[in-house]
N, C-alpha and C positions, 0 to 999 in steps of 0.2 A: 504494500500500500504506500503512495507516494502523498504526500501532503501538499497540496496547492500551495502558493506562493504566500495568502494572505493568511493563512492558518500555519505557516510552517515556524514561524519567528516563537511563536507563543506557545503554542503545541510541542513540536520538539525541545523546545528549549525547557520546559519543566518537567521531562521527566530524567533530571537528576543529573544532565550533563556539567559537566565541570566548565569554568570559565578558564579561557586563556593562560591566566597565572595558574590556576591550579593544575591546568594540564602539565606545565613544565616544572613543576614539581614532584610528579609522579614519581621520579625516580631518586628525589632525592628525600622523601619523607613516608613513603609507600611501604610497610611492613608488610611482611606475611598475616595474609585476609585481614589487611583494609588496619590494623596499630599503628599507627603511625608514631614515628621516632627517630630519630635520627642516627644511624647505624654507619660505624665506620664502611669507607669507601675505595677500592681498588678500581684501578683501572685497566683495562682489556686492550687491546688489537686485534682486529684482521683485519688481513686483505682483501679488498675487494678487483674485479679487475677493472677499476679505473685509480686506484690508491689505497693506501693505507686506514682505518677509520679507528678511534679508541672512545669505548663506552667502558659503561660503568658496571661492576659485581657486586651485589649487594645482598645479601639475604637469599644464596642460593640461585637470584636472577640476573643474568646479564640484558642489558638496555644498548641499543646503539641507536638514537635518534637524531633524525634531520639526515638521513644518508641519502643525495641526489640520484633519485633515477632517470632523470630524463635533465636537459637543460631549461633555463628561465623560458617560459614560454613568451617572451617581454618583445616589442618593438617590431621587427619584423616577423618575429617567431607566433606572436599571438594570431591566431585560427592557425595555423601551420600545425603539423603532426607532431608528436614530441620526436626530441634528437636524442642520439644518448647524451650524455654529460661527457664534460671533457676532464680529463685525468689531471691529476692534483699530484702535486709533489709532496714531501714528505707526508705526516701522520693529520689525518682531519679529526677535529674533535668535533664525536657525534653522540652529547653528553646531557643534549635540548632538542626538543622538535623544531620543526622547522615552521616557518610562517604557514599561517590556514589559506587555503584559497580565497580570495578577496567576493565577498558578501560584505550582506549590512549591519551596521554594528545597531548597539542600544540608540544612539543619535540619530540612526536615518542615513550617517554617510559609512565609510569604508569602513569594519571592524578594527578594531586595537589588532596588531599582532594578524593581520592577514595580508596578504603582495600577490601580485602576478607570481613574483620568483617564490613557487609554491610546492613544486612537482619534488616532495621530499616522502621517504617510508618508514617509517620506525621497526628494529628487528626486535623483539623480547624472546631469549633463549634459557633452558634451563642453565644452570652452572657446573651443574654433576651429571654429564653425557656420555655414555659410552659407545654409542652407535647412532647412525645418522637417524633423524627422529622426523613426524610428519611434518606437515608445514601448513597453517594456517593464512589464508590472507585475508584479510577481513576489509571491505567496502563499506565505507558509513555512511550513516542516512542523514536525511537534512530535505525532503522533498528535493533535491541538485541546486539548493540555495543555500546552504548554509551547513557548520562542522567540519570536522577535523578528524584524521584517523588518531590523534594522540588524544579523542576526548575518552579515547578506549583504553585502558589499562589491562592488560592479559596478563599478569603477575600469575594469577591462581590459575587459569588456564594452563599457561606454561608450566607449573610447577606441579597441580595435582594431573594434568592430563599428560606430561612428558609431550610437549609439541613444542616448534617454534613458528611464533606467532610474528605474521607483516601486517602491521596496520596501513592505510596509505590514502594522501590526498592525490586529488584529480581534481582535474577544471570545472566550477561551478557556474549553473546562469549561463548569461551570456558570454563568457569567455570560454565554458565548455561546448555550449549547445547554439552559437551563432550559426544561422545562415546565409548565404549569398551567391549569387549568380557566379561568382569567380573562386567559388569554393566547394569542387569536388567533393570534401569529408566534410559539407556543411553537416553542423546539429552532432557530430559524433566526436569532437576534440575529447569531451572526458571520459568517454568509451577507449578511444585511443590511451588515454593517460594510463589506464586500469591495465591496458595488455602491455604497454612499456613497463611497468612495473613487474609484471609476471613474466617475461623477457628478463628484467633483471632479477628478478628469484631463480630461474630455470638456471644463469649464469652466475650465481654469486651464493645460493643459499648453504649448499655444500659446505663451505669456509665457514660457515655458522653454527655451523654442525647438523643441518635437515635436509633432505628428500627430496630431491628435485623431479621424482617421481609418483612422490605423492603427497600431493599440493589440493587441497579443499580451498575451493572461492567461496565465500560467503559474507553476506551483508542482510541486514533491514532496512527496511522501509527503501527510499531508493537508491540505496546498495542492493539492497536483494533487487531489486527491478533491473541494477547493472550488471548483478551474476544473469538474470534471467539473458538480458541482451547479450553478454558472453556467450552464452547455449546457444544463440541464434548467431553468431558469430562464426564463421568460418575460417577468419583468422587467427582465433581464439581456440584454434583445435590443436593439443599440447600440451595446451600450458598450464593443462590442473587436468586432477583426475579425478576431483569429485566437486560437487554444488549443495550448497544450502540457500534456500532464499526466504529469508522471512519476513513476513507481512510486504510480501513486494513482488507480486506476480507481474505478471506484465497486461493485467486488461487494459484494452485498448482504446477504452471510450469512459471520461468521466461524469457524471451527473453536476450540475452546479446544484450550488443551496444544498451541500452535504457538507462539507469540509467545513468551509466557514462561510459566515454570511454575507453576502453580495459575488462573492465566488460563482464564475459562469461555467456553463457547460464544455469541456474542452476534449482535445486528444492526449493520449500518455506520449503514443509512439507519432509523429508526424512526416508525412510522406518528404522526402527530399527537397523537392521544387517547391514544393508549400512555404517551405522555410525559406528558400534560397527567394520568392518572391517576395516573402515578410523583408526578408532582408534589405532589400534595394532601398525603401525609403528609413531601414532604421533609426539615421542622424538624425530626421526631423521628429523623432519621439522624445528626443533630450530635452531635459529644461531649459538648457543652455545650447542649440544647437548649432553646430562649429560653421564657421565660414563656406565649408564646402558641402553641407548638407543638402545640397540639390544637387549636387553627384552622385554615381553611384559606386565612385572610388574608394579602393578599401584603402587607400595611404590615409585618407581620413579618417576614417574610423579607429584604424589603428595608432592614430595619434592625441585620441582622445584620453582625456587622465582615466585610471581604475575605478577611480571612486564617482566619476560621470558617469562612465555607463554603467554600473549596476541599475539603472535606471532603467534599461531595456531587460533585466533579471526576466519580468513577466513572460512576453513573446517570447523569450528565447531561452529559454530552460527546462526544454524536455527532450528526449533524445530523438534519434531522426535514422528513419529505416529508407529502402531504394538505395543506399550507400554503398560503397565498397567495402565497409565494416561489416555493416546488419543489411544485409541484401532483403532480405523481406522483412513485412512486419511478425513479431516473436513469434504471437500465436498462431499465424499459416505458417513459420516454419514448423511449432514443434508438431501440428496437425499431419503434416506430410513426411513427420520424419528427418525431417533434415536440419538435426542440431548435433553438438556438442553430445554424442553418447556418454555418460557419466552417470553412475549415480547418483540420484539426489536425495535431499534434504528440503521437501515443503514446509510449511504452516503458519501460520496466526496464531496471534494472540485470540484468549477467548470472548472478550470485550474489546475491542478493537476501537470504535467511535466513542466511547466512553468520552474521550477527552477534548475528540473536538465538536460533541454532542453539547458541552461544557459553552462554547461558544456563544450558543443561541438564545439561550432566558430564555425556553420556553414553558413558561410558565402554568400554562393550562390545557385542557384539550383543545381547545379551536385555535390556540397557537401552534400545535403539533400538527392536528390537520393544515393548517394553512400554511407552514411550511412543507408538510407532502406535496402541495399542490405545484408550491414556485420549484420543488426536484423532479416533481415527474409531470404534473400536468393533474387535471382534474381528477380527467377517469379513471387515470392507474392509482390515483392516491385515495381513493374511493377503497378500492382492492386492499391496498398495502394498509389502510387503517382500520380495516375489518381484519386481515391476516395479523398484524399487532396491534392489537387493541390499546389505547393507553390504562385502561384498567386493569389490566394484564402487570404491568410492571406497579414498581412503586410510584414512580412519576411520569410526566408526558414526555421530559430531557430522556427520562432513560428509555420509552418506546423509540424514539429517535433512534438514538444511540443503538439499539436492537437493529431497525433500520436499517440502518448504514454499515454494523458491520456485517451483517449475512449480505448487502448488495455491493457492496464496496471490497471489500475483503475477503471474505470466507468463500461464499460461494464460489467468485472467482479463480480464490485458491485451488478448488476441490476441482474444478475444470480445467484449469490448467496441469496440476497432477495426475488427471485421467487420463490428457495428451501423454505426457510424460512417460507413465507405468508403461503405455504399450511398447516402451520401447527400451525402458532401462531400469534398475532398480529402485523404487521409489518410495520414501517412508517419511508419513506424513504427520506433526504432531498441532499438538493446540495446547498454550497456555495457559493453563487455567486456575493459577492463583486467586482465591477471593481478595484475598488483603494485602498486595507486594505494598510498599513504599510506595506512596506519591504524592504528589501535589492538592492545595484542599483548594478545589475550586466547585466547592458548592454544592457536588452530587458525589452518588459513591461511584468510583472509578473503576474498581475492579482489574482485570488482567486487559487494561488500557494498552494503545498501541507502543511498544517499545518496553511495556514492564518485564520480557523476557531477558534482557538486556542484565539488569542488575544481578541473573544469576550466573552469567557468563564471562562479566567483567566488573573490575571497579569504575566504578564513576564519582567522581567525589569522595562521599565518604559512605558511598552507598551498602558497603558490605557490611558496614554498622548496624544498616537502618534492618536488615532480615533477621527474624528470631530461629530459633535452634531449628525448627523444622521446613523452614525458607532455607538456611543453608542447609540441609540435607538435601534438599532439592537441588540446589546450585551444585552442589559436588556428585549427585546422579545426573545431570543437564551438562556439564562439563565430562564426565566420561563419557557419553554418548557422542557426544558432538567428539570428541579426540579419537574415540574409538574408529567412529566414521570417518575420519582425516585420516587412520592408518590402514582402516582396511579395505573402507566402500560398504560395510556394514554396521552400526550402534551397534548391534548387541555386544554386550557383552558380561560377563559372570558377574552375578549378582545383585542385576536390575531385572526388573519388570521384561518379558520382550517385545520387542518392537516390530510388530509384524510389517510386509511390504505393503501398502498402501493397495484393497481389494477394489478401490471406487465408492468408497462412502465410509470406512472407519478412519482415525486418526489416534494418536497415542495422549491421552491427556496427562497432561506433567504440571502435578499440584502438589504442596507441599504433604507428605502423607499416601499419598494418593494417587500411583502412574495406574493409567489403565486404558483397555480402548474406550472410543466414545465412539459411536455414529453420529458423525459428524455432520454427514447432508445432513439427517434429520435434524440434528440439533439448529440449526442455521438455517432450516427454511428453504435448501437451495431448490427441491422441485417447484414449492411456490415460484420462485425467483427465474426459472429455467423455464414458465409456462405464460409467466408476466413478460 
């Protein structure tokens, strides 16, 4: 599930992501599961093949952060493909993350701590390795407007699952997702970023001590929607051997007046030329727009500051199929067969809209219904408010929230997984926390989109905020998911099993509590699939 632009700022950002400063302190205050203290500090080497890089040992985990894989995408390089980076003479210190891709900060203009020169991945490896180990790369969400691969801390990951974990930014907005008539891999620059970095895994991980043969992609919200585009990728055939995608299928059509309010109807995946024609008149969408804006020169555009155009962020921040990256849209590839064979990794969370249900104050039934109407229209919100009742729930915010995530999410999920199984191993779960940590905004939130998150990584001080049987969960959720990075299988001795995904059950992962669920039924999807 990807987060529209005007929902993404507020939505993502409370569910417990860290700020900028706290990110680059990760490694220097980050104890084993989330103590934080300050613990004497050694420092490492290796080589990479563009130079030497030295991070930091601490508590059993090695950090090498801000290690370039690709060059500044800056000046003439911006929409250009990434390059690799050019080699560095003696030892780099890689002991900080690197700047976040340029988004909007709290002000409205460029973020604290984000640049073009962004195209940076952070390694986290165990300390105590005796054989080369799997290898995670992890793609963050943000709807492609916002985040950081360092707002993920894999500390516990690495340690209790034995893997080593790549976090990594890619071009966001319009600096990943521009189009234009004089640009080929218009809409696909931070699709590109994602495989320049697994390019440099497949070459560099080794000297890390992990598996350049078995490499799991995986992201949320739209990171998973970038693993998905990866499967639909043909260039992308290589350079992982296994997928997870959470809450980030790739449906193809979004409803407005679900995410957030005034939010319009749009596309996820956008045909090529679609973009490349948005593109022509972009300059004149700026507030400020530049002297040559009735050109359709891109030395212009490309000479505009960072912090001017996230202004075009809207138009131009969803990925772009017909390309020589994603030749078709995802779901006619995986229908016909022609993706990325891998095992995967589906599912959602179990409350999914919970949070940007949060949005709308709907305060009563005929605010519930009336909002049906501006998402689907009269007659189908007629259907959809008989099919959830608002009596049914505790509130009208939460028949909503019902909603959107069986239409938005879930179902989708389970159809895209159906493509999927016929063709590869497929195992699919649902998050189903009643009470993770989160944010109080007014309704009860539940296994809200992203609350999967806090048990597979730290975020802040997140690993605090779980009680004893939340981290039981977290350390059943983390060997599944490593299991699957080493084998192309979860199961493993002394968990619940995880069966392959039949076309309608999913594995529910609750504290106490793994087990199948019928999943279509629980989510309404035949409703959904007759609507």
């Amino acid at each position: 599930m990807v987060v529209r632009p005007a929902a993404a700022a507020m939505a993502l950002g409370l569910a417990f992501a860290p700020t900028p400063s706290q990110a680059t302190t990760f490694a220097a205050v980050t104890a084993p599961h989330g103590t934080a203290h300050v613990q004497d500090v050694s420092t490492v080497t290796v080589a990479t093949d563009k130079g030497e890089v030295a991070g930091t040992d601490r508590d059993g985990v090695r950090r090498f952060q801000g290690v370039p894989y690709a060059k500044p995408p800056v000046g003439a390089l911006r929409w250009q493909l990434p390059q690799e980076p050019a080699a560095w003479r003696g030892v780099r210190q890689a002991k900080a993350p690197g700047p976040s891709c340029p988004q909007t900060g709290e002000n409205g203009g460029l973020a604290e701590h984000s640049s073009e020169d962004c195209l940076y991945l952070n390694v986290t490896t165990p300390a105590d390795r005796s054989r080369k180990l799997p290898v995670v790369v992890w793609l963050h969400g943000g709807g492609y407007s916002s985040g950081s691969g360092a707002d993920y801390d894999p500390a516990r990951m690495v340690r209790d699952g034995h893997v080593v974990v790549v976090t990594v930014n890619s071009r966001l907005g319009v600096f990943g997702f521009f189009g234009h008539p004089d640009l080929p891999d218009s809409g696909t620059y931070g699709l590109a970023d994602q495989q320049a970095a697994l390019r440099w895994v497949r070459r560099n991980i080794t000297a890390f001590g992990g598996d350049p043969s078995r490499v799991l992609l995986a992201g949320q919200s739209s990171g998973g929607i970038s693993v998905c585009g990866q499967l639909a990728s043909p260039q992308a055939a290589g350079l992982f051997q296994r997928a997870a995608i959470q809450s980030g299928s790739c449906k193809p059509d979004w409803t407005g007046e679900l995410s957030a309010p005034g939010d319009g109807a749009s596309k996820l995946w956008i045909d090529r030329t679609v973009l490349q024609r948005r593109g022509r008149t972009a300059a004149r969408l700026l507030p400020e727009p530049p002297a040559c804006s009735d050109t359709e020169d891109l030395a212009c555009l490309r000479g505009v500051p960072a912090k001017d155009l996230l202004a075009l962020n809207g138009p131009f921040h969803s990925p772009a199929y017909d390309t020589p990256l994603v030749p078709r849209e995802p779901w006619t590839s995986f229908a016909k067969g022609r993706f990325v064979r891998v095992p995967v990794i589906e599912g959602t969370t179990r409350d999914e809209h919970t949070l940007f249900a949060s949005l709308f104050h709907l305060a009563d039934e005929p605010a519930y219904r009336a909002q049906l109407v501006k998402a689907f229209g009269a007659a189908k919100a007629v259907k959809i408010a008989a099919e959830y009742p608002a009596a049914r729930y505790r509130s009208p915010a939460l028949a909503f929230a019902a909603v959107g995530t069986d239409f938005t999410a879930a179902c989708p999920a389970v159809h895209e997984a159906r493509m999927l199984a016929g063709h590869v191993p497929t195992y699919m779960f649902e998050f189903a926390d009643p009470n993770p940590p989160a944010p109080d905004l007014g309704l009860p939130l539940a296994a809200y989109h992203g609350s999967e998150l806090l048990s597979l990584f730290d975020m802040g001080q997140s690993y605090e905020a779980l009680d004893p049987a939340q981290r039981k969960l977290s350390a059943q959720m983390i060997q599944y998911w490593t299991r699957f990075a080493a084998t192309g299988d979860p199961n493993t001795a002394g968990l619940p099993k995880w069966g392959r995904f039949d076309g309608d059950h999913a594995l529910a992962l609750a504290p106490g509590a793994i087990s199948p669920t019928d999943y279509t039924k629980r989510h309404d999807c035949r409703f959904w699939a007759t609507l």
